[in-house]
C-alpha positions as CSV (number, residue, x, y, z in Angstrom):
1,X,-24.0,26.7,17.9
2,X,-22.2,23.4,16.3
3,X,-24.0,23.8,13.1
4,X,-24.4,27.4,12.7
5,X,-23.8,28.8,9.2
6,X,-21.7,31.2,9.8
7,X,-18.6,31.0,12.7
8,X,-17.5,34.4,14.0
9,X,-13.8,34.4,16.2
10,X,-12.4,37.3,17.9
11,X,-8.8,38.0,17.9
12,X,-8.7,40.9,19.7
13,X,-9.7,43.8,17.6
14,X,-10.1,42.1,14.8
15,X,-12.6,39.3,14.1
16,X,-12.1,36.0,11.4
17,X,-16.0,35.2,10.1
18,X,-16.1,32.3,8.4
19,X,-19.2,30.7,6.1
20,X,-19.8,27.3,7.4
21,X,-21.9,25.5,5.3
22,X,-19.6,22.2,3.8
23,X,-18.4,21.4,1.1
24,X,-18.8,24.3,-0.6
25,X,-20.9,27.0,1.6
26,X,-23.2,27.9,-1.0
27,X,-25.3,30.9,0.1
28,X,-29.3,30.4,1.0
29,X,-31.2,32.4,3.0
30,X,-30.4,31.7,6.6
31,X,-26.8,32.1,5.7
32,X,-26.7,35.1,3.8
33,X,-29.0,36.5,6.8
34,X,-26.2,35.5,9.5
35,X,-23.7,37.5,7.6
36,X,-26.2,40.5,7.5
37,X,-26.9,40.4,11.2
38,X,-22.9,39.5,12.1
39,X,-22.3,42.8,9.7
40,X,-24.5,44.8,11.5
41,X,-22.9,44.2,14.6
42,X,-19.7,44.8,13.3
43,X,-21.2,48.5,12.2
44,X,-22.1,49.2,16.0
45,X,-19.4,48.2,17.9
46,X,-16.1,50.4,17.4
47,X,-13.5,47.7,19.3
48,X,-14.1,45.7,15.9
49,X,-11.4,47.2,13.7
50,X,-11.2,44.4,10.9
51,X,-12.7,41.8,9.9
52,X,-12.0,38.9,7.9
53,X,-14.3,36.8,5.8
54,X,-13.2,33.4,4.6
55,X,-14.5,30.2,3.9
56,X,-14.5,26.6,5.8
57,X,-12.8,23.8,3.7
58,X,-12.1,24.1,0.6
59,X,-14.4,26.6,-1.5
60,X,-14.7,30.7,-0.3
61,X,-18.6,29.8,-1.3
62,X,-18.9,28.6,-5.0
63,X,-22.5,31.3,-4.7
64,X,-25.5,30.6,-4.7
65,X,-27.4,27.2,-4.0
66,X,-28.8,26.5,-7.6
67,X,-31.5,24.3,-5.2
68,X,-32.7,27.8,-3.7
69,X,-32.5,29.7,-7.2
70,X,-34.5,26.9,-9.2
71,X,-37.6,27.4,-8.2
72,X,-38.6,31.0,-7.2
73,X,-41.3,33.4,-8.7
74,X,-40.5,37.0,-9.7
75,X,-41.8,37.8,-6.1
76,X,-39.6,34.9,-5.1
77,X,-37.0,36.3,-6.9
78,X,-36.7,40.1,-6.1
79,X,-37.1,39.2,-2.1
80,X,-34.2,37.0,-2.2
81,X,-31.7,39.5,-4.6
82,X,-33.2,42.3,-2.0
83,X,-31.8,40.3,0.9
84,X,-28.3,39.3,-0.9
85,X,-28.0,43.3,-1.8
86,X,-28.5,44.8,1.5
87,X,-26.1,41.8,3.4
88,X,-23.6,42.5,0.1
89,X,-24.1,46.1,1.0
90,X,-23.5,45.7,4.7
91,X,-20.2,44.0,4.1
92,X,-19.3,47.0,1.2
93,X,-20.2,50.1,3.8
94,X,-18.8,48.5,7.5
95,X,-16.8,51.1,8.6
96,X,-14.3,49.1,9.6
97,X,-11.8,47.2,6.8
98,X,-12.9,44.3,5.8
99,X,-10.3,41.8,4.1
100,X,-11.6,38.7,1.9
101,X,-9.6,35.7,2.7
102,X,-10.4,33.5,-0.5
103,X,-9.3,29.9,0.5
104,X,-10.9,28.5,-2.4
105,X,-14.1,28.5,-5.3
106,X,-15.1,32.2,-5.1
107,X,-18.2,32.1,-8.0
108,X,-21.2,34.1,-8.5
109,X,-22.3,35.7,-5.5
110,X,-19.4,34.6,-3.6
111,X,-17.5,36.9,-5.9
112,X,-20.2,39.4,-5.7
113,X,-19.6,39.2,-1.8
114,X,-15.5,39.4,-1.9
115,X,-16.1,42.1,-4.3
116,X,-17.5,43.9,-1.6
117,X,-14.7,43.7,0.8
118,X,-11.5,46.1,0.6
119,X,-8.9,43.8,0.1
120,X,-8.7,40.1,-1.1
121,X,-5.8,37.4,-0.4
122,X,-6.2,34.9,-2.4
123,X,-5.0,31.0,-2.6
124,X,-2.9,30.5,-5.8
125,X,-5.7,28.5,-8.2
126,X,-8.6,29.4,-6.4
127,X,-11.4,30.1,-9.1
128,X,-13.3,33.6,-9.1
129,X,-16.6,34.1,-11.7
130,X,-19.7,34.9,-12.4
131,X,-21.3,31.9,-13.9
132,X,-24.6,33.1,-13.4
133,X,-25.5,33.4,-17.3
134,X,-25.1,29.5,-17.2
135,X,-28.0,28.7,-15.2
136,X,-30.3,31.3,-16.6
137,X,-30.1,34.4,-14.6
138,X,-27.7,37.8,-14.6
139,X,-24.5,38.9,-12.6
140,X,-26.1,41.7,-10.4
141,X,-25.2,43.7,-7.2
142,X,-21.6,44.2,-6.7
143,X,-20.9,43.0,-10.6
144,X,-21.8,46.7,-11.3
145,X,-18.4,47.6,-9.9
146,X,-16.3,45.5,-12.3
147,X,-16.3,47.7,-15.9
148,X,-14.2,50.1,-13.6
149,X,-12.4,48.2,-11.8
150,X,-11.0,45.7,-14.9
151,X,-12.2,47.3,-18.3
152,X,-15.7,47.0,-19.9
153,X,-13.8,44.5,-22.3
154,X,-12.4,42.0,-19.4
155,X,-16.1,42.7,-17.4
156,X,-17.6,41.6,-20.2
157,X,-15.7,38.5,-20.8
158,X,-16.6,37.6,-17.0
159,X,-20.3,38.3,-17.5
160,X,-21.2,37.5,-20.7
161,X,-19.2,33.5,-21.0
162,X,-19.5,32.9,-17.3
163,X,-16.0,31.4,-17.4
164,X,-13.7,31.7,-15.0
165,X,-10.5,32.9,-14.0
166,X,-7.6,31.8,-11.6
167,X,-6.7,34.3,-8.6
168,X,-3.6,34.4,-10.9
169,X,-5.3,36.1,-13.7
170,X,-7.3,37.8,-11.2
171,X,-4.7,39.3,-9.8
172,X,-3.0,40.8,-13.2
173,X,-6.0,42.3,-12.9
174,X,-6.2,44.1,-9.9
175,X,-8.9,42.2,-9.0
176,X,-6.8,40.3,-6.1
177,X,-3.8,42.0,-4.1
178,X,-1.8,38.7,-2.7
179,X,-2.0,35.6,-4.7
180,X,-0.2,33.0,-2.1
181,X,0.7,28.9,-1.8
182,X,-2.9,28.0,0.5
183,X,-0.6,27.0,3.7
184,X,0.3,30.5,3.7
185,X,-2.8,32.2,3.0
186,X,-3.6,32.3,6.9
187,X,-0.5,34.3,7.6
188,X,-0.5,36.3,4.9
189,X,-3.9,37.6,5.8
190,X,-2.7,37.9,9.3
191,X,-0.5,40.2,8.3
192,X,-2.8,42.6,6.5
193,X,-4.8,42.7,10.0
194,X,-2.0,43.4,11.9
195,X,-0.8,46.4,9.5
196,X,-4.0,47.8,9.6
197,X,-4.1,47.3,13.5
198,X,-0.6,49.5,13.5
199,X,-2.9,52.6,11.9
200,X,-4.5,55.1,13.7
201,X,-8.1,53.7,14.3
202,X,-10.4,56.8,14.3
203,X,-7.9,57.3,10.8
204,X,-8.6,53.9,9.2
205,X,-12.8,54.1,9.9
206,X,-12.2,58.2,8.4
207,X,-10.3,56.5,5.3
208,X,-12.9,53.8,5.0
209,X,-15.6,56.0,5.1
210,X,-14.3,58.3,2.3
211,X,-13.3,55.5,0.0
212,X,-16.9,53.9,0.2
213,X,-18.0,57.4,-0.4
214,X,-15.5,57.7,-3.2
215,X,-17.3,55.1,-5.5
216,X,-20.6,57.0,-5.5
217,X,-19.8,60.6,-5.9
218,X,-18.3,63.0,-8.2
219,X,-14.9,63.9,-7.5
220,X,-15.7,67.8,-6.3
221,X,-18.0,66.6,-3.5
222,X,-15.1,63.8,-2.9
223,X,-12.8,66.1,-2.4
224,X,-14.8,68.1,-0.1
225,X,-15.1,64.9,2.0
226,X,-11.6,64.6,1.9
227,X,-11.0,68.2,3.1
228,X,-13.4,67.8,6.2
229,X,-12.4,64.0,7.2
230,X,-8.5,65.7,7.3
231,X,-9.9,67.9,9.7
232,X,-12.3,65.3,11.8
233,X,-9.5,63.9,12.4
234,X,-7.4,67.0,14.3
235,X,-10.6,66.4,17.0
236,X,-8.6,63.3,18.0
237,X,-5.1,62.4,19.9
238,X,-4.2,60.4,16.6
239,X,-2.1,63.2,14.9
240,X,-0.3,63.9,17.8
241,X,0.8,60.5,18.8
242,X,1.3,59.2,15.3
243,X,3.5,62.8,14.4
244,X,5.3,62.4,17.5
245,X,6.2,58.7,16.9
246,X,7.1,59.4,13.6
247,X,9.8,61.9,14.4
248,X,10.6,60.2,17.6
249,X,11.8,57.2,15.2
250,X,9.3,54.8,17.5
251,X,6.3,52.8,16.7
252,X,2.9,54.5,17.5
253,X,1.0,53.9,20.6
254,X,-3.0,55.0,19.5
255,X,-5.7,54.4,22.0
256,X,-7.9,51.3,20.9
257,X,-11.7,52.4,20.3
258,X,-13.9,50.3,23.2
């Protein structure tokens, strides 16, 4: 449909989703559900090996519609943080790689959702935060992760001002992995997909698997996983032709997942 929220593109294993909502796809309801139902098919279908989520126009999303926020309840309230958390929490557990392609404004729940995904590209300038403490409510969801992931010092700078940072900044931080001139941002990304594509894929969805597990767990039961997703994958080809390629000095030929 022409004025669907969200537009989803298949590439052949991977898939490009992009939020469609102009100028600057601020989430509401019927978005946020289209990227929960588009994640849930992702989760059922094993031929989609990465996805990439990215913005149309100029903003990622800049979160949020204010409009939407403004007037709820409590009852209001909690229904519509339920819905972000289990679409945000879709996007966190697919078990397939999910890169962030942030082509612009990624604020408040827009950084909540790239949060979620496993790597992020940024453009060079592109603003990420959490300006949520400006209109009156608190950085939830996915803002949990961010005392680990930067400090409790630079988490609290993000939480507690609401100002943001560049995808510069972000990335001293090791909140970003490519920082890149916007022209470029489409290949870059592309490449990413095409790396990942190069792996193994019962190995990539066993990696992804363990590293969502990783964040919730403490490390004896981790590396238990570890030990048992090392052997889950011995009940595939993928050792074999990977090994053999490897020693072969040739590129590996693995057997696409339909």
């Amino acid at each position: 449909m022409a004025d669907a929220p969200l537009r989803v593109e298949r590439a052949g294993d991977a898939v490009w989703c992009t939020l469609d909502r102009p100028p600057l796809n601020l989430l509401e309801p019927g978005l946020i559900r289209a990227v929960r139902a588009a994640f849930d098919g992702f989760a059922a279908d094993r031929a989609t090996r990465v996805v990439v989520l990215t913005g149309g126009g100029r903003a990622f999303t800049a979160g949020m519609d204010v409009r939407v926020l403004r007037d709820l309840d409590t009852a209001g309230a909690k229904e519509l943080i339920t819905l972000l958390h289990d679409t945000i929490d879709a996007v966190h557990r697919a078990p397939c790689p999910v890169i962030a392609a942030v082509n612009g404004a990624c604020l408040g729940a827009g950084f909540e959702l790239a949060l979620a995904c496993d790597l992020r590209v940024a453009s060079a300038g592109a603003p990420l935060g959490l300006p949520e403490v400006r209109v009156g409510v608190p950085s939830v969801i996915q803002a949990a992760l961010l005392p680990p992931l930067v400090g409790p010092g630079r988490a609290a700078q993000l939480l507690l001002t609401g100002e943001p940072i560049t995808a510069e900044r972000a990335h001293e931080w090791g909140l970003v992995n490519d920082v890149v001139p916007a022209e470029r941002l489409r290949a870059t990304v592309q490449a990413r997909v095409d790396t990942i594509l190069a792996c193994g894929p019962e190995a990539v969805r066993l990696q992804k698997e363990l590293i969502v597990g990783w964040r919730a767990t403490d490390l004896r039961t981790a590396v238990r996983s570890g030990i048992d997703a090392f052997t889950a994958a011995y009940a595939t080809d993928e050792p074999f032709r990977g090994m053999s390629a490897f020693l072969e000095k040739r590129p590996p030929k693995f057997r696409s997942r339909r």
